[in-house]
C-alpha positions in Angstrom: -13.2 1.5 5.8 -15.7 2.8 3.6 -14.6 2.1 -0.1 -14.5 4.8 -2.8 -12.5 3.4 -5.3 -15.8 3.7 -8.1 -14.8 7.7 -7.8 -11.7 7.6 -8.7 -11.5 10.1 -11.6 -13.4 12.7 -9.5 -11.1 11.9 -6.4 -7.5 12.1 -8.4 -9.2 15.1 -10.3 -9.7 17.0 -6.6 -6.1 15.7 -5.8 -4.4 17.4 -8.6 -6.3 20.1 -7.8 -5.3 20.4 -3.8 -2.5 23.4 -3.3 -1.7 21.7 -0.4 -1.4 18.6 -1.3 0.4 19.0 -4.1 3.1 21.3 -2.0 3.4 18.1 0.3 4.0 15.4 -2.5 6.8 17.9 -4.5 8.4 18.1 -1.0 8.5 14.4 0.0 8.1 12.1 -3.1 11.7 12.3 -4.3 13.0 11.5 -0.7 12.0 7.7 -0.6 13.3 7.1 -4.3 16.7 8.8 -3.4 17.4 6.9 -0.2 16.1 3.5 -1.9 19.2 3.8 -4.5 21.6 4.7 -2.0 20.6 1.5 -0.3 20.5 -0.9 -3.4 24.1 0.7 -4.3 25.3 -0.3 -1.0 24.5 -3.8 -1.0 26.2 -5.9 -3.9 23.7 -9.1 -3.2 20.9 -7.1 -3.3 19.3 -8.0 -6.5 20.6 -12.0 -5.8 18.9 -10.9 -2.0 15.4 -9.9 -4.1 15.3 -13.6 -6.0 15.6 -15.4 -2.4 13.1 -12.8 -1.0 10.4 -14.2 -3.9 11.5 -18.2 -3.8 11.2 -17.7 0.1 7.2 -16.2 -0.3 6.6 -18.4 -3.5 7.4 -21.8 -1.2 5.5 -20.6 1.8 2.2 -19.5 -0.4 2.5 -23.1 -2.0 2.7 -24.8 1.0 0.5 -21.8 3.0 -2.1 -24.4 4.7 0.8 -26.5 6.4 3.0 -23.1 7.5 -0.1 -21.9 9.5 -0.9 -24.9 11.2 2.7 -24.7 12.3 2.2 -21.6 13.2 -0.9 -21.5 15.2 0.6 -24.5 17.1 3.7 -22.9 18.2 1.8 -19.7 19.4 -0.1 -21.5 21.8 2.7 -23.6 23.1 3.9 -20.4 23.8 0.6 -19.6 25.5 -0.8 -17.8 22.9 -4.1 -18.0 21.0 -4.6 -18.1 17.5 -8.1 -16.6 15.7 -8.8 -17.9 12.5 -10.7 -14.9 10.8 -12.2 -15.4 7.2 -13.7 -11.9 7.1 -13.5 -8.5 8.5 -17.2 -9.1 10.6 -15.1 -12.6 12.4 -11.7 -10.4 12.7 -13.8 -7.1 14.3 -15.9 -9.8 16.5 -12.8 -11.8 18.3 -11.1 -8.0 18.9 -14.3 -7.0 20.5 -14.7 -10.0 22.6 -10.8 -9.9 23.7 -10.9 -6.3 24.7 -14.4 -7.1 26.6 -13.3 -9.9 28.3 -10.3 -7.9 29.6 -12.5 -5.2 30.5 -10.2 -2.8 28.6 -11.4 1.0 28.2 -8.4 2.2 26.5 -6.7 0.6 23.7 -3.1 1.8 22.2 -2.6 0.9 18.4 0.4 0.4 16.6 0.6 1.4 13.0 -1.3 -1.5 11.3 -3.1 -1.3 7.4 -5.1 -4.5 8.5 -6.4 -2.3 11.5 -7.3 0.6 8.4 -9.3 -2.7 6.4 -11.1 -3.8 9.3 -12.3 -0.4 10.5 -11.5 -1.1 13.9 -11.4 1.9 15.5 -14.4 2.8 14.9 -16.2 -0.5 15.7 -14.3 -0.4 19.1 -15.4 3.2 20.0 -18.7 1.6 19.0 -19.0 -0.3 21.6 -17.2 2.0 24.2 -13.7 1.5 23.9 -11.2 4.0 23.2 -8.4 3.3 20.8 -5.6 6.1 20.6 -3.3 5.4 17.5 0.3 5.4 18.9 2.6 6.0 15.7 3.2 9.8 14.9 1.6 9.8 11.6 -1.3 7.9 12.5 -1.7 10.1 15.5 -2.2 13.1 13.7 -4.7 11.7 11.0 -6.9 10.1 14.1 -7.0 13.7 15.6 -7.9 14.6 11.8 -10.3 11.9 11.8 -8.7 10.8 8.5 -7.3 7.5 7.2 -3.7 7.1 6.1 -2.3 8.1 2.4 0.7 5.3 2.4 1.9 2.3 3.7 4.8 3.7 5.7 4.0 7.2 6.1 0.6 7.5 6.3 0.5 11.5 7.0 2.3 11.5 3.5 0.0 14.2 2.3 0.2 16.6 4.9 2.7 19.4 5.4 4.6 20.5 8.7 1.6 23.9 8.8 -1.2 20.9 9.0 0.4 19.2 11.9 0.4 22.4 13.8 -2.7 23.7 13.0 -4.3 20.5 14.5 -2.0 20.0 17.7 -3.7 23.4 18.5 -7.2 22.9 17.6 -6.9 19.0 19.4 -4.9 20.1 22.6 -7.1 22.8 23.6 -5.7 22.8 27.5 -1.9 24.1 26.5 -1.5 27.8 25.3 -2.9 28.8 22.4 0.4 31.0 21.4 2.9 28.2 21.8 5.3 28.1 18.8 6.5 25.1 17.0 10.2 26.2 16.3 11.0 22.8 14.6 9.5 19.2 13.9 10.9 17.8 17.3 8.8 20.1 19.3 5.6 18.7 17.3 7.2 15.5 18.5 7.6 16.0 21.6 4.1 17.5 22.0 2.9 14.1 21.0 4.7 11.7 22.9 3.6 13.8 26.4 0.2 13.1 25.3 1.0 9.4 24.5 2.4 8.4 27.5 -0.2 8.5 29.8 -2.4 6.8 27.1 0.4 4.0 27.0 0.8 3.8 30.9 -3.3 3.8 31.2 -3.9 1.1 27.9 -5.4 -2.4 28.9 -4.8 -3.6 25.5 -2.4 -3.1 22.9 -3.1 -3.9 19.3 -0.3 -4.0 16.7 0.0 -5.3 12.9 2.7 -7.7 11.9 5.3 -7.2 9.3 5.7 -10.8 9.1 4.7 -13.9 11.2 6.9 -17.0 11.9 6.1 -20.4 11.8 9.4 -22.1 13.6 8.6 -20.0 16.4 4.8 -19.2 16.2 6.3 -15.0 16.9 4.9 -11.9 15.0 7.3 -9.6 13.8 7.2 -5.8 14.1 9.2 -3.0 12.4 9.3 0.3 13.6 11.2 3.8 14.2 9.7 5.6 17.1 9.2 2.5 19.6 5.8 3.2 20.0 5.2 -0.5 18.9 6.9 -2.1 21.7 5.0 -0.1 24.1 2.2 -0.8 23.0 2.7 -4.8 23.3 4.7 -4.7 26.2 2.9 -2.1 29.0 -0.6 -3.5 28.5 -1.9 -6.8 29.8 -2.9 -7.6 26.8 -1.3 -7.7 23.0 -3.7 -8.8 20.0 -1.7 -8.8 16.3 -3.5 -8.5 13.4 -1.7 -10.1 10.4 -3.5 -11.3 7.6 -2.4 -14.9 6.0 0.0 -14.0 3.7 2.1 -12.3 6.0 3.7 -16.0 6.9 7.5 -17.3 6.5 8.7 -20.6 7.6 11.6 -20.1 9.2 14.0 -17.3 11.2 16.1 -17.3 8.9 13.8 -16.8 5.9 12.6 -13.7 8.2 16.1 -12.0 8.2 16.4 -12.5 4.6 13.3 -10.7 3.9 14.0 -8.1 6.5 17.3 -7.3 5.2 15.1 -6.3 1.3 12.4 -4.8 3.5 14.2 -1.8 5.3 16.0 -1.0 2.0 13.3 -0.9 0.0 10.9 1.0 2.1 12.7 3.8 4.1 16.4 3.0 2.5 17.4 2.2 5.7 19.9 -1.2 6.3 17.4 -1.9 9.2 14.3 -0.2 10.7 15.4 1.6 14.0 13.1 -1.2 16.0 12.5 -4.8 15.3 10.9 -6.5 17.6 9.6 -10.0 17.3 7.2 -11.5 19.8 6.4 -14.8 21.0 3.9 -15.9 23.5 2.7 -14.3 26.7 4.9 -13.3 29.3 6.8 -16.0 30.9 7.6 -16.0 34.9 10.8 -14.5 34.5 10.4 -11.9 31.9 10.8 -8.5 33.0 7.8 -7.3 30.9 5.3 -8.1 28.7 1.7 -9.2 28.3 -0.2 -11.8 30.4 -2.3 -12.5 27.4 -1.2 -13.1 23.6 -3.7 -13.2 20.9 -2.9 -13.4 16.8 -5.6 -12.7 14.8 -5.2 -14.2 11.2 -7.4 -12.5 8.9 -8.1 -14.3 5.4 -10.4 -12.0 3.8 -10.2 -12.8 0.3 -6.8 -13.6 -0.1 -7.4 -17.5 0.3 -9.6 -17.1 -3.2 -6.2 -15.5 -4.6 -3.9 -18.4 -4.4 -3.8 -20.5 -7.2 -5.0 -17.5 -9.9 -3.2 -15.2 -12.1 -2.8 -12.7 -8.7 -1.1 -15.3 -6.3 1.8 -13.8 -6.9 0.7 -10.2 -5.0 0.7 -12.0 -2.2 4.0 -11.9 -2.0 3.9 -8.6 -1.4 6.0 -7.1 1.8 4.3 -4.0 2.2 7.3 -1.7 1.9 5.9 0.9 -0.2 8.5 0.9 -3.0 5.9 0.8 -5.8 3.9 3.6 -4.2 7.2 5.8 -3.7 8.3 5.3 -7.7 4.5 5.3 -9.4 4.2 8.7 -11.5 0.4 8.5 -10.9 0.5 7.9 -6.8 3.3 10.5 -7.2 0.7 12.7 -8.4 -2.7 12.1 -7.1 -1.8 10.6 -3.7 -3.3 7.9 -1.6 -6.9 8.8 -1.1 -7.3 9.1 -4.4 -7.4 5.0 -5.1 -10.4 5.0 -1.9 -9.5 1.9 0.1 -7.0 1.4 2.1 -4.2 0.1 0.0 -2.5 2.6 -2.7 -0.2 2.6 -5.5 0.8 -0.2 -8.0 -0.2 -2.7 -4.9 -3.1 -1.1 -4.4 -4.3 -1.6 -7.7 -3.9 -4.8 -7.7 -4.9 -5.9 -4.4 -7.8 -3.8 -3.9 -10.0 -5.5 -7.2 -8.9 -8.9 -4.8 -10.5 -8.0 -1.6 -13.7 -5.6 -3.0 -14.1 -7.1 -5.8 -13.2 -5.1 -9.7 -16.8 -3.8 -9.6 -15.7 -2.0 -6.9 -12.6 -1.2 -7.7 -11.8 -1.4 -11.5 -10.8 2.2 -12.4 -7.4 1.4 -9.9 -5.9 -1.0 -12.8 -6.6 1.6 -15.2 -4.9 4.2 -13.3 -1.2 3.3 -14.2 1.2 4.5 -16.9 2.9 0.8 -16.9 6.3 2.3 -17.1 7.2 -0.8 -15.2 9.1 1.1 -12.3 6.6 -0.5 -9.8 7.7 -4.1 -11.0 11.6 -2.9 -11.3 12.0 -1.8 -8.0 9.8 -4.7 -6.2 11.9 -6.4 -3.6 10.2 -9.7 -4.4 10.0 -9.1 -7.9 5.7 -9.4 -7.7 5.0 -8.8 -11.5 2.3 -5.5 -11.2 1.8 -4.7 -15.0 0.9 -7.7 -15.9 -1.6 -8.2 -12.7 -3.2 -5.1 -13.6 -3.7 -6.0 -17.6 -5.3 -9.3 -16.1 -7.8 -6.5 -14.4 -8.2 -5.1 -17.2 -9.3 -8.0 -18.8 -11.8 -9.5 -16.2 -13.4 -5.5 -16.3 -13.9 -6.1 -20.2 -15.0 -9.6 -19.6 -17.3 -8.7 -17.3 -18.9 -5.3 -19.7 -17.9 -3.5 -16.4 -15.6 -0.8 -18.3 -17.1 2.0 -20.1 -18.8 0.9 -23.6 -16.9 3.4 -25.4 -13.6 1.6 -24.3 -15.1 -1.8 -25.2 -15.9 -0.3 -28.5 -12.4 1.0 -29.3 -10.8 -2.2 -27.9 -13.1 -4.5 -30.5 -11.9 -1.8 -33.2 -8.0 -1.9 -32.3 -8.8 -5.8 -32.2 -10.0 -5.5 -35.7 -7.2 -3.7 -37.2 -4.8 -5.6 -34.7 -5.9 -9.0 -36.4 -5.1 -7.1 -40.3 -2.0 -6.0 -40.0 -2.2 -4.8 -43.8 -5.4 -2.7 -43.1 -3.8 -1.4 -39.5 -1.1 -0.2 -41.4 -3.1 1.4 -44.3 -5.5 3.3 -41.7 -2.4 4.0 -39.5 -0.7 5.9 -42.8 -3.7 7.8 -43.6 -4.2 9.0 -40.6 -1.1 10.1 -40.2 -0.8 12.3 -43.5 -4.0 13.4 -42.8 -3.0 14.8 -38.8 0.2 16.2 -40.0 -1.6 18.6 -42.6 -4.0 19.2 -40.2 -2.1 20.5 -37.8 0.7 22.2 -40.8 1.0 25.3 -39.2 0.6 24.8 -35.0 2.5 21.5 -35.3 -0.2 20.1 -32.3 -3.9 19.8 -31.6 -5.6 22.0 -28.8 -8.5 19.7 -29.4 -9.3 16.6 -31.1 -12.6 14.3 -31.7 -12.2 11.1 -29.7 -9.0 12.2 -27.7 -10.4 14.7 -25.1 -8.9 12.7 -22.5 -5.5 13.5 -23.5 -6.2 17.2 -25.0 -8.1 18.6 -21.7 -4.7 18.5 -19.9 -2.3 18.9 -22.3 -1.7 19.4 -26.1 -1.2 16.5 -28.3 2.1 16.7 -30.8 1.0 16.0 -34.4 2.5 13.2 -36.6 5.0 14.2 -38.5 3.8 13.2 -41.6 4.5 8.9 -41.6 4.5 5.8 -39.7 6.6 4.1 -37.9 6.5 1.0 -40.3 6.9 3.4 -43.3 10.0 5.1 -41.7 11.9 1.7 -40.1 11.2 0.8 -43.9 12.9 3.3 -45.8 16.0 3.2 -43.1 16.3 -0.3 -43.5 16.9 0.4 -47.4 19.5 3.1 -46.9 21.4 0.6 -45.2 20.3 2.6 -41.5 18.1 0.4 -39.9 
């Protein structure tokens, strides 16, 4: 997937200004939040649930290198095979050569964000090979030819007049004058046109919510089943997971599964969970003759042992995405990879690279909600301030930030001088501003007074006023 993360003013500046898209995020953004605290409420252990959740992900990442030779070596005593990818060009060039070697012409896809980073759609249908996306959301946005806004939902941005408009301009051969009384029969338009691609697939490629290493199985979560089609009917099932997507034991699986449901969808489990292991054995009633897990590194190998190890932990439920004020506002394409939100701006500097991607740590209020509601308690803020810091290090942020940070520096360093600037500039604003009480405009703070007013000071500091309370006895 092509990355435009370097626009990222220009894209969240189109975003904001999108009719549509703002009508779909007012509708939708306070569902996830809503159902995510009815969850929580229900479960007492929850927040004893999220510290087991991180000590399960902290042990495997420490011992990562031991967990996925265990891994790969249960796979293929199951039968399996096991592709050790350390880029996307190695992780595109085994799907290839699997789906050619099984002469496949059709491929049906389960919902899968290491499918998005790899670009494999498009690098199959390179070569010949059609890949139909199987999950409703990511069915619509291939017939849009675009690439999802969210982890879980990936049609996030679109509203119910978008899905219809397309079904009619995509399925040309049904009447033109059909009428979409409610969702289900957009749902059930879909799944006719799925299940010949299902019945017709030679391979099936799905992602992996988590991989086991007792038992060398990938783990899928789902609500519309279209997963376990799509690794059952075809002869062939490749998962993509990337590295960090390991646990060591079943158990440890359940635990995280029990966080990962409730966090995302506020659900006390996904509708489908499925966990595969190995090909199909003589007395199974269905499944794949061939098993294939592709483990994709991709920079996140360079991540362990640095101040960002610890977003590996992440489970990819989408909490931080469903509570951020600015995803809340701008949406997913905005941040111009494949990976949004909080997360995303962490993650995304990790696998492009902050030259790439250095505005997405900037683009963050750090009210903290994202680290608050974390199921594994990964500590975003402070990931993106360590952003922040290797974009300054490296002269990569604009010079007129570098400049103000070296001043606030300055006076941070002279506390006597920080406070005698901070007071005059105070008085000064307040008499300023006497009469309107806030500033339309104002030298050096365009980026706040574009958008919005900016309230005046009343007159003193904070210092001066904590001061005089604390000698009338108030403070």
């Amino acid at each position: 997937m092509h990355a435009t993360s370097t626009t990222f003013p220009q894209n969240a500046a189109r975003a904001m200004a999108d009719a549509s898209l703002q009508k779909a995020m007012a509708r939708t953004k306070p569902m996830f939040p809503a159902r995510r605290a009815a969850a929580v409420a229900a479960l007492p252990e929850f927040e004893a649930l999220r510290e087991t959740g991180k000590q399960i992900k902290n042990h495997t990442l420490a011992n990562l290198d031991f967990y996925l030779e265990t891994f790969a070596a249960n796979v293929e005593r199951a039968g399996g095979h096991v592709h050790w990818c350390s880029d996307a060009d190695e992780a595109r060039a085994a799907v290839l050569k699997i789906c050619q070697d099984a002469g496949a012409r059709t491929v049906t896809k389960g919902k899968s964000m290491i499918s998005e980073e790899l670009g494999i759609n498009k690098h199959l249908e390179a070569h010949g090979i059609a890949p139909v996306e199987t999950d409703l959301g990511e069915y619509i946005l291939q017939l849009r030819d675009e690439p999802p806004s969210h982890i879980i939902a990936p049609a996030f941005h679109l509203n119910r007049e978008d899905w219809e408009a397309s079904f009619r301009k995509s399925h040309t051969d049904l009447p033109a004058d059909r009428v979409f009384h409610e969702r289900r029969d957009i749902l059930t338009e879909a799944r006719t046109r799925l299940r010949e691609k299902f019945l017709a697939a030679d391979v099936g490629i799905t992602g992996a919510n988590f991989l086991i290493a007792e038992t060398g199985s990938s783990v899928i979560v789902t609500n519309e089943g279209n997963g376990d089609l799509t690794q059952t009917l075809p002869r062939v099932h490749i998962a993509l997971a990337s590295i960090e997507k390991m646990v060591p034991t079943l158990e440890d699986c359940t635990s995280l599964l029990r966080l990962l449901a409730r966090s995302a969808t506020g659900q006390d489990f996904s509708v489908y969970t499925t966990f595969s292991t190995g090909k199909r054995r003589p007395d199974d009633l269905d499944g794949p003759d061939a098993y294939h897990v592709i483990l994709l590194d991709n920079g996140r190998s360079a991540m362990i042992g640095t101040e960002f190890q610890d977003m590996l932990r992440c489970i990819r439920c989408a909490a931080c995405l469903n509570h951020c004020p600015v995803y809340g506002t701008v949406g997913g394409h905005s941040y111009g990879w494949v990976y949004s939100g909080p997360m995303g701006s962490v993650l995304t500097p990790g696998l492009i690279g902050v030259d790439q991607a250095g505005h997405l740590p900037n683009a963050s209020t750090f009210c903290g909600k994202c680290e608050s509601v974390c199921p594994v308690k990964i500590p975003l803020p402070k990931m993106m301030r360590h952003w922040r810091e290797r974009e300054f290090e490296r002269h990569l942020s604009p010079a007129t930030a570098r400049a103000g940070l070296r001043l606030w520096r300055w006076f941070a360093l002279r506390p006597q001088a920080y406070r005698l600037a901070t007071r005059a500039a105070a008085w000064a604003m307040a008499r300023l501003s006497r009469k309107k009480g806030r500033f339309a405009d104002l030298p050096f703070a365009g980026g706040w007074t574009d958008g919005r007013d900016l309230p005046a000071p009343e007159g003193e500091t904070f210092f001066t006023r904590y001061a005089r309370e604390q000698r009338a006895g108030r403070a």
